[in-house]
N, C-alpha and C positions, 0 to 999 in steps of 0.2 A: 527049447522050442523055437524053431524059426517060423515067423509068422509072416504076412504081407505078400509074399508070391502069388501074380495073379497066374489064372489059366491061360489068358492071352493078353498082358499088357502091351498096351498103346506104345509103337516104337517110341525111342527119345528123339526123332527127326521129328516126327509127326510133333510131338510137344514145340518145337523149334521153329520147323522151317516155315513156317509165314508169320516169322514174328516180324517186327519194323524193324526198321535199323534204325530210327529215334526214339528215343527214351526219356520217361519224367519222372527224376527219382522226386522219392516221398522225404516231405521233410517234418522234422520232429517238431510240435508246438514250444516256442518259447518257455520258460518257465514264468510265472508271474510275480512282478514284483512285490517285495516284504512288507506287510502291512507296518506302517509307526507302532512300536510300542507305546502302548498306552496304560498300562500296569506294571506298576512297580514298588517294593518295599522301602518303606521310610522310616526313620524314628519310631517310637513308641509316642504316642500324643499324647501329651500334656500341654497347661498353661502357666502363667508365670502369675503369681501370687505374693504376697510379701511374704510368706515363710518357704518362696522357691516354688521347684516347677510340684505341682499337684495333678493327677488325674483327671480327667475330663467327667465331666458326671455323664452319668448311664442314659442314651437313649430308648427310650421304652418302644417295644416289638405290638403294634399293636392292629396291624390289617390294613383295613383302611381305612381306621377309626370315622366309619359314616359315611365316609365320604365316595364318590365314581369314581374312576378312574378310566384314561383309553390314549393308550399310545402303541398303538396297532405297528408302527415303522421298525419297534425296539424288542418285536416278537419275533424271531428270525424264522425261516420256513424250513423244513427239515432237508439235513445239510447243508444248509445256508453256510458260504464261507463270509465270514464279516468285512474281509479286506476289501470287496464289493460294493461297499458301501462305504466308503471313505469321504468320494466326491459330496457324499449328499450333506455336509460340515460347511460346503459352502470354501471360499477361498481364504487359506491365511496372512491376515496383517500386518504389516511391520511393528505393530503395538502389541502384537498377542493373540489379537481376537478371531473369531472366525466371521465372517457375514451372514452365514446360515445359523452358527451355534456349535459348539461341540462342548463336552464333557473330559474328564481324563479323570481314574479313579487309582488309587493306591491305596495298601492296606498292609495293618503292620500289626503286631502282638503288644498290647498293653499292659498285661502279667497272664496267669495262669488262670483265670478267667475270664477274659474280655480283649477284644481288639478293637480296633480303632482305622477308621474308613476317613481318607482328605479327598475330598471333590474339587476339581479344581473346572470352573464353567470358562467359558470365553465366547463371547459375544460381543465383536464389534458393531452389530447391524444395532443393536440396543441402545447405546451410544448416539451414533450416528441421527437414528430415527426419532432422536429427541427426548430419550430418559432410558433409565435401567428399567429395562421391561420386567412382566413378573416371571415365576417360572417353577414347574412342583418337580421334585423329586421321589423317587420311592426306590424301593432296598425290594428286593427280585431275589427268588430261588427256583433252579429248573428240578422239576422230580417227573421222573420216568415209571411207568409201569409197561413193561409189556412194548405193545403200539402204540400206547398214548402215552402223548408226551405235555405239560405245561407249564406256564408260567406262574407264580404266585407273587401274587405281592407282599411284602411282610411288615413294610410299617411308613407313611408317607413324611420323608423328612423335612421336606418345606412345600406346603400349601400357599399354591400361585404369592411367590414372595420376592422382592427385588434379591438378586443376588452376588452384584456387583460391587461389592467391600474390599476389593483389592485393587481398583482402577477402575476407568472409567467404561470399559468393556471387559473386565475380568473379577471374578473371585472364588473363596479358596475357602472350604467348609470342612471342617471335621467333625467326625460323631464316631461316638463306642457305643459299641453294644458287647452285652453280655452275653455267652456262651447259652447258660442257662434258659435266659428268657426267649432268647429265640427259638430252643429247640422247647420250651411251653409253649409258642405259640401253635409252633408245625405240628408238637403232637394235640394238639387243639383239633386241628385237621385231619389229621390222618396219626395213629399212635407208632405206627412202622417208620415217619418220616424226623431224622433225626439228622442235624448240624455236629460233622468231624472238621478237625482241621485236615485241611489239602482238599476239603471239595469247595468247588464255586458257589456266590452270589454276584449279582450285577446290580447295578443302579440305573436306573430310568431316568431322563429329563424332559420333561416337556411345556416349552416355553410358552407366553399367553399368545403367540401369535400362529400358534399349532405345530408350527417345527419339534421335531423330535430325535433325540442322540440317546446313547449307550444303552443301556441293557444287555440280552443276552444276543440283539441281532446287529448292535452297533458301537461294539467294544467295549462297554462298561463294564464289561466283568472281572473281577477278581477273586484270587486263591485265599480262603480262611487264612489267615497266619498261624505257623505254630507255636502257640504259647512257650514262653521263655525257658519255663522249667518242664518242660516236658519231658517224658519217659520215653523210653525208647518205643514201646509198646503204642504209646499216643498216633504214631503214624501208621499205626495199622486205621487203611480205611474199610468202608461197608463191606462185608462178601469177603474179608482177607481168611478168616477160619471157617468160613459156611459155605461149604462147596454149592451146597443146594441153592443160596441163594443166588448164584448167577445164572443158574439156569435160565435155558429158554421154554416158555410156554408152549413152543410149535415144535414141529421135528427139525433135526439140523437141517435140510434142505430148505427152510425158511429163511436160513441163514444169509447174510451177502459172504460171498464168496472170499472178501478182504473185509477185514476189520481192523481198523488202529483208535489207539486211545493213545491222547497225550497225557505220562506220567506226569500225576503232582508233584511240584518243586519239594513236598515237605517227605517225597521219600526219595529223588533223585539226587536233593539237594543233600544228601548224608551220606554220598557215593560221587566226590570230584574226581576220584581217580579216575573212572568211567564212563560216568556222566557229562552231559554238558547242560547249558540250559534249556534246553526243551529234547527231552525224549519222548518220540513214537513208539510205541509199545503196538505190537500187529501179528496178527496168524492169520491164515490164510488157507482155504480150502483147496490143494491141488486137483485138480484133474487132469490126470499129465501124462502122452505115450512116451515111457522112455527107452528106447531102441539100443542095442546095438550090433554097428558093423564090423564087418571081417578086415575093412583096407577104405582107406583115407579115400581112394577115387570112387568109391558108392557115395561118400560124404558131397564129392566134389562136382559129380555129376549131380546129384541133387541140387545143387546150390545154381548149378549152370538151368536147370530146369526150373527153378524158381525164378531167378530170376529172367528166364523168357515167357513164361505166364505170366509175371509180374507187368511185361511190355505189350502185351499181346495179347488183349481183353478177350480177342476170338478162342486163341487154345484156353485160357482159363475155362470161358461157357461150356466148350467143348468137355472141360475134366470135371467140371460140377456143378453144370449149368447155373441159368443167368442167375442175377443178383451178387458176384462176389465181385470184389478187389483183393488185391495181393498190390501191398509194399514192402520194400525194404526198410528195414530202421537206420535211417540215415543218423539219428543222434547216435547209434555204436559205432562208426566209420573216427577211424584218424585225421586229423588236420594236418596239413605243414604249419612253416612258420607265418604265411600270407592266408592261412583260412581256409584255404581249399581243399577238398575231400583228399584223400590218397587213397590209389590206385590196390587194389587186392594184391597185394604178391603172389597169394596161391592158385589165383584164377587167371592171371595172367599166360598163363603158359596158353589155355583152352584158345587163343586168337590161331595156335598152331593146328590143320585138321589133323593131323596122325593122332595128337591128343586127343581131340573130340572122339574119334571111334577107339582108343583103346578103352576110355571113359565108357563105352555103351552108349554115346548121345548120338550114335550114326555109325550104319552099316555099311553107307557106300561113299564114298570119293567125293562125289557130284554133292550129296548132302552136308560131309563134312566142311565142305569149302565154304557153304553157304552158311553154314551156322559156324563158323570161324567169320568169318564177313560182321557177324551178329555179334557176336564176342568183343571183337576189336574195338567196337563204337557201344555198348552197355558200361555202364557207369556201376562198377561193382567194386563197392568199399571195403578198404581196411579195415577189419574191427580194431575198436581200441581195445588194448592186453587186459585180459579179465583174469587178477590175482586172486586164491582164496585161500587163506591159511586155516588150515583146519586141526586143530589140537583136542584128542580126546582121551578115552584111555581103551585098552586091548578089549575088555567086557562088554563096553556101550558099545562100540563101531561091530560086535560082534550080534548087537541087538538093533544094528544098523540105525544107531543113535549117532547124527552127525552134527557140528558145532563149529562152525566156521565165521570168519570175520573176512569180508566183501574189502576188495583196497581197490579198486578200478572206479574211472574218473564216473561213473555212473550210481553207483552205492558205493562210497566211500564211508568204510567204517559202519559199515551195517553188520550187526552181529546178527546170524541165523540157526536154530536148530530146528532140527526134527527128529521127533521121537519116533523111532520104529518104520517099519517097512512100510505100511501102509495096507491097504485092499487092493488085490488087482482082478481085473472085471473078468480074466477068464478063466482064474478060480472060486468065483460066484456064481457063474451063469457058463453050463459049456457049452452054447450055444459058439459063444465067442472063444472059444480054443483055440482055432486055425484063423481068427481073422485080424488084422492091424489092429481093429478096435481093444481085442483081445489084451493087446498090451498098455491100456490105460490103467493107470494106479489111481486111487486115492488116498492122500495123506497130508497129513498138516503141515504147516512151516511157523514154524514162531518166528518173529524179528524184533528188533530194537536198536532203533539209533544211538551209536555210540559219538565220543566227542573226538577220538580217531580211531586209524586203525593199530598206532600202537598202545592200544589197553593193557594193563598188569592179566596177563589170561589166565593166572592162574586164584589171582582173586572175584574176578569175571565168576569163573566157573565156580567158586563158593558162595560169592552171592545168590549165583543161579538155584543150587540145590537146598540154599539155606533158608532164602529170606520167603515170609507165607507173608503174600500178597496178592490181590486179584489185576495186578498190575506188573506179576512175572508169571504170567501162564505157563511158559517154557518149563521154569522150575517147580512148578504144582503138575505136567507131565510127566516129566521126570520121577518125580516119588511117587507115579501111580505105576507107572510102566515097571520101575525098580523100587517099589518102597524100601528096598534092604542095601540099596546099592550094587555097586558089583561087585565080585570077588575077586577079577581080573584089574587090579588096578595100572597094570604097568602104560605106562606113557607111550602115545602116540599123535605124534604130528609131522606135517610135511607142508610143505607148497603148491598147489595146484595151480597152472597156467592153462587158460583155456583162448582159444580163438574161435569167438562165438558169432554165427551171420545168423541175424534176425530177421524176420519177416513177419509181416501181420495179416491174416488171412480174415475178411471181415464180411460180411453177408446184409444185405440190405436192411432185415431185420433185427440186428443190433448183437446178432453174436458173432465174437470176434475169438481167432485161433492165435495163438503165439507159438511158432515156429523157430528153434534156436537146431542151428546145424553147426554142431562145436565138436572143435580137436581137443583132446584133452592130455596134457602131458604134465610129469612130475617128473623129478629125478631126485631121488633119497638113498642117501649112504653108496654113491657110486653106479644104483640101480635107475634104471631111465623104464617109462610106462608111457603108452599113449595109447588112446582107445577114440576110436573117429565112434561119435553119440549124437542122437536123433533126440528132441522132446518136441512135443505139439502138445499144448495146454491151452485152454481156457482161458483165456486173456487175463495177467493180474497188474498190478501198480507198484512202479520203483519207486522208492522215498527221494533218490538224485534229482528226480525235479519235482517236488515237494507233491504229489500230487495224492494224499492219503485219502485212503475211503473213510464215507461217514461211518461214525463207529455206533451208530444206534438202529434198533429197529425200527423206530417210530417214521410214521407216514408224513405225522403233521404235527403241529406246534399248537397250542391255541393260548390266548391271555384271559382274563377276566375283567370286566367293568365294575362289577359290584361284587363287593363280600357274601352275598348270597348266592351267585354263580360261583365263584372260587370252592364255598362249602358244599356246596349239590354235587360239584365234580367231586373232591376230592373223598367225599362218601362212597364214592366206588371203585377205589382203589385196591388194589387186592394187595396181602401182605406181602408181595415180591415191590411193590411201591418202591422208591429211593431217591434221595436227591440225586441230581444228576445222571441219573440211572448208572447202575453198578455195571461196572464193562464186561461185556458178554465176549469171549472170545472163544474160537474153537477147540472142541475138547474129543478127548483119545475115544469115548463112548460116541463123540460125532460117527464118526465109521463104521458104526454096528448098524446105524439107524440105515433101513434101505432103501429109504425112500429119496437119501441122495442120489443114486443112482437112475431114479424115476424122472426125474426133469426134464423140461422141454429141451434146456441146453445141452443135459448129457445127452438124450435121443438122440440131438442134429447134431452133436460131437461126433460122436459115432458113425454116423451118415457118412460125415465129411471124412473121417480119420480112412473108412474104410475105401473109398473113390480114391484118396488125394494119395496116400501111401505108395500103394502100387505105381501111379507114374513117378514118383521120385525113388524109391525101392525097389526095383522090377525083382531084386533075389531076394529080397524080405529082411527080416531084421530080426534077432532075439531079444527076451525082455533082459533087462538090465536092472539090476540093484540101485542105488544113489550112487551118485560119482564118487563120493568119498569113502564108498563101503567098496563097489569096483576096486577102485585104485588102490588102496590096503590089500583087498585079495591078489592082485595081483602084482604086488610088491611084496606076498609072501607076510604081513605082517598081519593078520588074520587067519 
């Protein structure tokens, strides 16, 4: 099916010839710098005794034993990143301390029932201001239902008390708690809410002069330990064997369109081959045209035509009227050795006019000169070389099951799959048959940050299928798509090189398009492949500059003052409840639900896919498989 030919498309002059000959390429935001570590594993806590070190006695889980409570600073707002809040510690002193105050919390396994939490305060201003001020602490659990999301408090360790025993602006507190009594108190609360090792708590501080540190909105939090002798079985967290309980309450189109969750240390940490210390765990709802063309110059003209919309606010209005921007992605461009962008090798020829009209971007002479003029002085980047090693076997890539590992300076060592073909819009509705829109698919993408990209893949790929977890979505896919496996096991893998130009298409009102106009070549066993490919998707997020989506549904956060607000909420919690709320990530039944298709964003997706096509495709374009299923077919090895 070639789709996208209009009746009468706008020439490629017309896109061109009154574009400026000055230009302001887009630049990519910084990434932001790494919050301090502030959580970290220590010892097992004990004291020193005359018959040697002994156990710490048990701090009892008890609410707010009477008392109010309010430190509004340490409830964070939904997606709240914490690193944000740094400054507000005030500045550090060469003695330790902070001016404002800060906290630092570590947490370690004391045996097979009980851990053990060291608080470590610093407070120079305390000192300073003429004595060790007082100051309370309390022990914090986040539990999710649904769209509500809160804070609890679960037992106050020190009631406004001096807490500088270590110097004259610092000290350093340990307390255990038992496994048990905590989760008495929670199901006190609520009977579905229950304490595993690898989900969080956080500690609150708040000092008598109102200043306020850690919790869950200013780093106080840390991961349960896993107890010493633990079963392998012990790391399974909430939702790892109850598919049902991760459900969402709404239809998937409620969903955000990216979701990540950072894996707990107490199951990645039992996988260093491939793990590092913090894995992203993320799926992702595509909405994505993926095209393809007959010859590299429909790619190249396209690219030429983007990037003079991109200069040339007036032809954009013209092809989709007002309210858009069109940038290049200057973070995929190459550097030299002094920092400055490099020049496109394959665009470079277009400063020649005979190029320009063998390309279609000009019929006559007069015009091609003139957008050669344009060519010469546009600042159009080298992408950097986009690797992807894709290893799977003959049966899944024939169920267009792909599973590749990202090595380019942007996702380095991102592992991704996708289960199955996906949904495409013009075999649900043949309204969209004959139109560009037509060739939008939807389908999932799992991901997961690896610690490189040379992982053991073939143990990669058993973890994947083996381990039940709500924290390998990929591989709970996987045994729904094939619960039997394949029967085709024989091995396939290759190298995919791609030269991808990006552009970002974004509309006043907040919907934004991702445009990647990529060469895609392979060469396997003496066979060489290359397919010039089109995608225009729905804007998502690369993990290369850290920048992950909030992984909850919830709108808002809220804390409690008094133990009798905490219980009136937590009364209405519905049995899907959970600490931390159990990770919701996209699933193979998302794509049945239609009412993805229904959204104000797919609508204006549509809108735009169907205008903006045709000027950069005037012969149209066929739909296309995943690259990795393509390139198998046409390497004959499917």
């Amino acid at each position: 099916m070639v789709v996208g030919k209009p009746r009468s498309a706008p020439s490629a002059a017309a896109t061109g010839r009154t574009a400026r000959a000055s230009r302001t390429a887009a630049t990519g935001a910084a990434a932001g710098a790494k919050p301090p570590k502030t959580t970290t594993t220590t010892a097992a806590a004990t004291v020193r005794s005359g018959a040697g070190n002994v156990a710490l006695p048990l701090t009892t889980v008890h609410g707010f034993g009477g008392k109010s409570w309010t430190a509004s600073n340490s409830v964070p707002s939904a997606g709240a990143n914490q690193a944000s809040y740094v400054g507000s510690a005030g500045v550090k002193q060469g003695t330790g301390g902070y001016t404002r105050g800060k906290i630092e919390v570590a947490a370690s396994a004391v045996d097979d029932k009980s851990f053990a939490i060291t608080i470590k305060t610093m407070h120079s201003g305390s000192f300073l201001a003429g004595g060790d001020d007082k100051m309370t602490l309390m022990l914090q659990a986040r539990v999710q239902d649904g769209d509500k999301e809160a804070i609890l408090n679960l037992a106050i360790l020190k009631d406004n008390a001096p807490c500088n025993n270590k110097g004259k602006w610092n000290g350093e507190h340990t307390f255990r708690f038992a496994h048990d009594d905590i989760n008495q108190y929670l199901q006190s609360l609520h009977p579905g809410l229950k304490l595993v090792p690898g989900a969080k708590l956080a500690v609150a501080a708040r000092w008598a002069n109102g200043h306020e540190w850690g919790g869950f909105g200013r780093m106080g939090d840390f991961e349960v330990p896993m107890p010493p002798k633990a079963s392998p079985l012990s790391t399974r967290l909430p939702g790892s064997t109850a598919v049902k309980a991760t459900k969402s309450a709404g239809s998937a189109a409620s969903l955000p369109l990216d979701i990540s969750y950072t894996m707990p240390t107490a199951l990645s940490g039992k996988n260093p081959a491939f793990f590092g210390s913090k894995v992203i765990v993320s799926s992702r709802l595509e909405t994505e045209l993926k095209g393809r063309l007959k010859e590299n110059v429909e790619n190249e003209a396209a690219i030429g035509r983007l990037y003079l919309m991109s200069g040339d606010q007036k032809e954009l209005d013209k092809a989709l009227g007002k309210g858009f921007t069109l940038k290049p992605h200057t973070e995929w461009w190459s550097k030299d050795s002094k920092g400055a962008f490099v020049d496109s090798k394959r665009m470079k020829k277009y400063a020649d006019p005979d190029q320009i009209i063998k390309a279609g971007l000009a019929t006559t002479k007069a015009d091609a000169n003139a957008l050669a003029k344009i060519f010469a002085n546009l600042k159009m980047g080298e992408p950097l070389p986009l690797e992807d090693i894709y290893k799977s076997t003959k049966g899944e890539l024939a169920e267009s099951v792909v599973s590749r590992i990202r090595s380019n300076a942007i996702a380095e060592g991102l592992h991704n799959l996708k289960p199955g073909p996906g949904v495409l819009l013009a075999d649900i509705d043949k309204a969209h048959k004959n139109t560009p829109s037509g060739l939008i698919r939807k389908r999932i993408e799992y991901g997961m940050t690896l610690k490189d990209k040379k992982v053991p893949r073939a143990d990669l790929e058993e973890w994947l299928k083996k381990t039940d977890s709500p924290y390998n979505p990929a591989g709970r896919a996987l045994r729904e798509l094939m619960p039997n496996g394949t029967s085709d096991k024989t091995p396939i893998g290759f190298t995919m090189m791609q030269e991808r130009h990006r552009f970002t298409l974004e509309h006043k009102d907040g919907l934004s398009i991702d445009i990647s106009v990529d060469f895609v070549n392979v060469e396997h066993k003496g066979k060489k492949v290359s397919i010039p490919m089109v995608e225009m998707e729905i804007d998502h997020l690369y993990f290369g500059k850290g920048n992950n989506a909030s992984s909850g549904k919830a709108t808002s956060i809220r804390g409690f003052s008094t133990e009798s607000d905490q219980k009136t909420w937590t009364k209405s919690l519905s049995g899907n409840a959970s600490l931390n709320g159990l990770p919701r990530f996209h699933e193979l039944a998302d794509l049945q639900d239609k009412s993805i298709w229904q959204s104000k964003e797919q609508k204006q997706t549509e809108k735009i896919i169907d205008s903006l096509f045709p000027i950069l495709y005037p012969k149209g374009a066929t739909s296309s498989a995943q690259k990795g299923v393509a390139v198998a077919q046409d390497l004959g090895l499917i």
